[in-house]
N, C-alpha and C positions, 0 to 999 in steps of 0.2 A: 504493500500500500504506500507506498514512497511518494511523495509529493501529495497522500490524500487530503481530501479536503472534506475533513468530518468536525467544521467548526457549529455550534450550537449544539450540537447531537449530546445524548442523556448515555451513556455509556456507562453508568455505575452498575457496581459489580461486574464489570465484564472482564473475562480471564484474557488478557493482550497480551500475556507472557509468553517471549518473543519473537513480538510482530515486527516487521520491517516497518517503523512508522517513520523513516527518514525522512525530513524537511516538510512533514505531515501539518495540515493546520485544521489544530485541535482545541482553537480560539474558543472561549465559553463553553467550553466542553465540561461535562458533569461527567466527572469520575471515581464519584464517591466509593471508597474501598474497593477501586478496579484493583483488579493484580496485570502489575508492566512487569515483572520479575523480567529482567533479560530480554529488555524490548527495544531497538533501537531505534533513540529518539533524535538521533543528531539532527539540530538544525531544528530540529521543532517549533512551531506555536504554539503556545499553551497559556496565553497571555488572558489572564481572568478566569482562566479555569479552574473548578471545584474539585480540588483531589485530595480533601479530606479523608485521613485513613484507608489512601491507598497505598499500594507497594511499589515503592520506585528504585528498589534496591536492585541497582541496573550499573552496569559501567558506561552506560551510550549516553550521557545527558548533555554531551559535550553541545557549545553552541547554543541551546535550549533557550525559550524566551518563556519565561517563568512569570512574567511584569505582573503585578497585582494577583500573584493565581492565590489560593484557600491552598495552603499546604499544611495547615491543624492534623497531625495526629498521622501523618506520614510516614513512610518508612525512608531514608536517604541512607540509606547504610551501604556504602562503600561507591558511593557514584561517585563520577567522574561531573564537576561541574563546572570545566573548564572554559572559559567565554561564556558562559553563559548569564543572563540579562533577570534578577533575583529583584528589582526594585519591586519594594511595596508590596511582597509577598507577605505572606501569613505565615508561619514556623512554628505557632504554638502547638510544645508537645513534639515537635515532631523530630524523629529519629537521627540523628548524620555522624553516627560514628563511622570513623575513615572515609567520609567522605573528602573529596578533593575538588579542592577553589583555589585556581589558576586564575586570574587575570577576569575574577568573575563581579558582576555590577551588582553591589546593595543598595540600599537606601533605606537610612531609618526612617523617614518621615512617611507617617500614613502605613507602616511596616509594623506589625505584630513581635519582631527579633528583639530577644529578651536582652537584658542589658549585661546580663552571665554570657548571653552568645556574643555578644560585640566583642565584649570588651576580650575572650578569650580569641575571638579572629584577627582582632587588631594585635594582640599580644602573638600570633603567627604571621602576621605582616595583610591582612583581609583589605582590601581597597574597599570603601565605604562612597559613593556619591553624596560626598556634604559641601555645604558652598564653599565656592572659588577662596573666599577669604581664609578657611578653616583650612584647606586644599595646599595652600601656601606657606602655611603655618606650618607644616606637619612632611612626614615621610611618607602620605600613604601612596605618594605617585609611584613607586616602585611596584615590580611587579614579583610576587614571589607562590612560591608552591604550599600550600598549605594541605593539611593531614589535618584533621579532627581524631584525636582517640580517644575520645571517651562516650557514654551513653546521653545523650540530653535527650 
């Protein structure tokens, strides 16, 4: 299904462990406790989508545009989230031990990410989009590999 275009579609509970969903756009897509186990999402839209208590414990999330999605209660355990676009997501509850953020886009504002989660990303070098002024101030323009180990 590589390049589908399954945006709005109600897709909760559905087993997509994995699907070829390369460059797939899954824009407002309801994915309430789907299982991705092992689905490749490079390149994805997923931008506002509900995937509350789904399983994303995947290595493909590289690139992935996550902007604003419901990731409450999630599984992120050992993904690859390398480029990939995290502003204004939801995180509460949700799983990321080993997962990995390369060169990946946060934002607190209007974002659910607990202040334990920052502050231990910034403490691994986590680029955060905060204003230009804060930006200047600070080291986070660097680009670095981060590991999560532990359970949040």
């Amino acid at each position: 299904m590589t390049k589908a275009d399954l945006s709005g579609a109600n897709l909760s509970r559905a087993n997509l462990s994995g699907a070829n969903l390369i460059r797939a756009n899954l824009s407002i897509c309801y994915l309430i406790g789907a299982n991705l186990i092992g689905a490749d999402l490079i390149g994805a839209n997923l931008s506002g989508a509900i995937l509350r208590d789904a399983d994303l414990s995947t290595k493909n999330l590289i690139r992935v545009n996550l902007m604003v999605a419901d990731l409450s209660g999630t599984d992120l355990t050992g993904a690859d989230l390398t480029g990939a676009n995290l502003n204004g997501a939801n995180f509460s509850g949700s799983k990321l031990k080993d997962t990995i953020v390369i060169n990946t886009k946060f934002s607190t504002r209007g974002s659910e990410i607990t202040k334990q989660l920052k502050k231990q990303l910034i403490q691994k070098g986590a680029i955060f989009n905060e204003p230009i002024k804060k930006l200047l101030s600070t080291k986070y323009h660097k680009i670095f590999r981060i590991k999560i180990n532990n359970n949040l």
